[in-house]
C-alpha positions as CSV (number, residue, x, y, z in Angstrom):
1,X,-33.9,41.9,-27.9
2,X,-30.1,42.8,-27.3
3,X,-27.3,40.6,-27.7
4,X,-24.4,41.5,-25.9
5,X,-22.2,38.6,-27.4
6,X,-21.7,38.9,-31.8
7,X,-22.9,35.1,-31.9
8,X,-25.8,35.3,-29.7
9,X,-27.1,38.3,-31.7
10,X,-25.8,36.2,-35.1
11,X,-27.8,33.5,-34.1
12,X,-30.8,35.5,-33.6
13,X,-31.1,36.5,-37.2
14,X,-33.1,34.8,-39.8
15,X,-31.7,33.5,-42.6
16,X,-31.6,35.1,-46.0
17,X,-32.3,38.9,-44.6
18,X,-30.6,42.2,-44.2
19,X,-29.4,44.0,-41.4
20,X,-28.6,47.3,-40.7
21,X,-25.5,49.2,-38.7
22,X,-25.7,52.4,-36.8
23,X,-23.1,54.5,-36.1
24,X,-24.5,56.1,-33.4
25,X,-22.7,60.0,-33.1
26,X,-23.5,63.0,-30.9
27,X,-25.1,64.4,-34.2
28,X,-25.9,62.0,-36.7
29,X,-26.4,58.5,-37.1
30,X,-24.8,56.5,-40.0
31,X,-26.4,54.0,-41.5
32,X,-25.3,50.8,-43.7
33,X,-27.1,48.1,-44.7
34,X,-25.9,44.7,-45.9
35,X,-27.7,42.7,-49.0
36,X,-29.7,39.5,-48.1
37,X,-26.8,37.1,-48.2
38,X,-25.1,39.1,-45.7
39,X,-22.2,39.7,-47.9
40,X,-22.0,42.6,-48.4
41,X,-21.8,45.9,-46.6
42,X,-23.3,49.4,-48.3
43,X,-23.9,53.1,-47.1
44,X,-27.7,54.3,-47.1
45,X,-27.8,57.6,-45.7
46,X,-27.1,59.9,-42.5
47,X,-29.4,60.9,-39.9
48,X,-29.4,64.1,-38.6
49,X,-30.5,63.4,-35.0
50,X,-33.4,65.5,-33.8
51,X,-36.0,63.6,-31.0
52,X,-34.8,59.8,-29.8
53,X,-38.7,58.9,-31.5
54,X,-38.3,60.7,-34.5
55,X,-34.7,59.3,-35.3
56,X,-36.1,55.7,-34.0
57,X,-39.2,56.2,-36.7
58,X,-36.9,56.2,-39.2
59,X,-34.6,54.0,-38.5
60,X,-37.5,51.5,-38.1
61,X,-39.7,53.0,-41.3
62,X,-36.5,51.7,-43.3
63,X,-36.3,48.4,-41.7
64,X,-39.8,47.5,-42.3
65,X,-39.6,49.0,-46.2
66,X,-36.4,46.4,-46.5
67,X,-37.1,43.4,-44.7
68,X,-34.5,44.3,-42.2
69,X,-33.8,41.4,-39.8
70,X,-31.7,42.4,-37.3
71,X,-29.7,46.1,-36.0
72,X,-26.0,46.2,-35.6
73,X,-24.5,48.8,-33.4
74,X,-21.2,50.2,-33.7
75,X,-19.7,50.7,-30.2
76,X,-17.3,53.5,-29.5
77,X,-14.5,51.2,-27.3
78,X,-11.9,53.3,-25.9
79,X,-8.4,52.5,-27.6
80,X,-7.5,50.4,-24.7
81,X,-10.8,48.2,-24.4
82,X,-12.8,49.9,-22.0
83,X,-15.7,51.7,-21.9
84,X,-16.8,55.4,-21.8
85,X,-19.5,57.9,-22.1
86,X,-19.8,57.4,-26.0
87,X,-20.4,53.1,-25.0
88,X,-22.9,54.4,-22.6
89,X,-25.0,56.4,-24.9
90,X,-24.7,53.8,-27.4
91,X,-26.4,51.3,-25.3
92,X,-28.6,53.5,-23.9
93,X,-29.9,54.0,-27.2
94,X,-29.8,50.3,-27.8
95,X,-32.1,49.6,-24.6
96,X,-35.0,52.6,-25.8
97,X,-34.9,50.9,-29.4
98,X,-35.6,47.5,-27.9
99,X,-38.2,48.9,-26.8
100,X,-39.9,49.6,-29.6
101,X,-38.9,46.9,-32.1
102,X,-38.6,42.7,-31.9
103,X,-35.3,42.9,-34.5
104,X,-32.4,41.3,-33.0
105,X,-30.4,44.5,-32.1
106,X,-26.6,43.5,-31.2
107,X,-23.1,45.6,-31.2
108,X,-19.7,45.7,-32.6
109,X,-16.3,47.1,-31.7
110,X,-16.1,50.1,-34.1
111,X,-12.4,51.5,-33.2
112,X,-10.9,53.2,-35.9
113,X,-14.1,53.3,-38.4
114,X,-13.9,56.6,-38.9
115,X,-10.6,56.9,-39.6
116,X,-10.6,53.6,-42.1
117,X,-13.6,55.8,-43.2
118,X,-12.3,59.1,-44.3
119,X,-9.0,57.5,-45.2
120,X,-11.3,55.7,-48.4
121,X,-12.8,58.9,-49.2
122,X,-9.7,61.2,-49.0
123,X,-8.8,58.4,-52.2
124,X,-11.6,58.6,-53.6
125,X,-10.9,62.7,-53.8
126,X,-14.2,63.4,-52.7
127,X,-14.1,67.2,-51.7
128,X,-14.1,67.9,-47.7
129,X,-17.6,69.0,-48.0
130,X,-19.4,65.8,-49.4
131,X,-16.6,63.8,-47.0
132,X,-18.4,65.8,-44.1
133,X,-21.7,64.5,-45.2
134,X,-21.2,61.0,-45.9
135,X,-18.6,60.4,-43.4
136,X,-20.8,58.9,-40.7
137,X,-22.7,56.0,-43.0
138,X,-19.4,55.2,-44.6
139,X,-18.4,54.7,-40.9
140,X,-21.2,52.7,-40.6
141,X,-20.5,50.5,-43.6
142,X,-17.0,49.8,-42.4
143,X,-18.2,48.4,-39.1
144,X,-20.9,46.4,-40.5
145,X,-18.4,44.9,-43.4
146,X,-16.1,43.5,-40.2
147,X,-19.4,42.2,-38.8
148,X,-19.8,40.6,-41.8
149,X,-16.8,39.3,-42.4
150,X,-16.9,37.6,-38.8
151,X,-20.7,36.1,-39.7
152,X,-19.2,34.7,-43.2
153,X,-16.0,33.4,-41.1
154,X,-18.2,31.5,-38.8
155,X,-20.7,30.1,-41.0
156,X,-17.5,28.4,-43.0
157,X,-15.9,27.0,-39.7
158,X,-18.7,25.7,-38.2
């Protein structure tokens, strides 16, 4: 099921299980996953898109492998708020995978991941070449860390 709001989706999720983020690209998919507790965020791996049910039957393959509660979507916002072609494919995508899968499958705002992304791996000195390839789950890791850090924020406040 989708949740459009970050609570209703947070609220969706059983306790003591992973989830997953998806930066969702033209080309690839990132993917991040956090550890039980919800703590912390990690890159997996990047998917080189092929067929929407291909891409989905890994995506899913890997949540069933890991326990994986629930699906976190980054969502390409426009700098001003609003939303364009890019938010449109992303939820798009959302609606087919709901389709195929009970997991909780909610969004983020994911402005600036990329560049908080290569920004970490330009200090790391990784050469532009393994940058390229990771890029996109490191992307994904940065959105689902701010997802997390919101879930952790409201478990403490309320």
């Amino acid at each position: 099921m989708i949740h459009d709001g970050f609570e209703a989706f947070a609220a969706a999720l059983p306790p003591n299980r992973a989830i997953i983020c998806l930066d969702y690209g033209t080309k690839t998919i990132g993917l991040a996953m956090s550890d039980p507790r919800r703590k912390v965020a990690s890159p997996v791996k990047t998917i080189k898109r092929k067929k929407f049910t291909k891409d989905v039957l890994e995506i899913l393959t890997f949540s069933r492998e890991r326990e994986i509660s629930g699906v976190l979507l980054g969502l390409p916002l426009n700098m001003d708020g609003s939303e364009g072609p890019r938010c449109q494919s992303t939820r798009a995508f959302a609606r087919n995978l709901s389709e195929m899968t009970e997991m909780a499958i909610g969004y983020w705002d994911e402005r600036l991941s990329t560049v908080a992304a290569e920004r970490a791996l330009l200090e790391s000195d990784r050469s532009r070449g393994k940058r390229a390839a990771i890029i996109d789950n490191v992307a994904a890791s940065f959105i689902l860390q701010g997802a997390l850090d919101r879930l952790s924020f409201m478990e403490s406040s309320g």
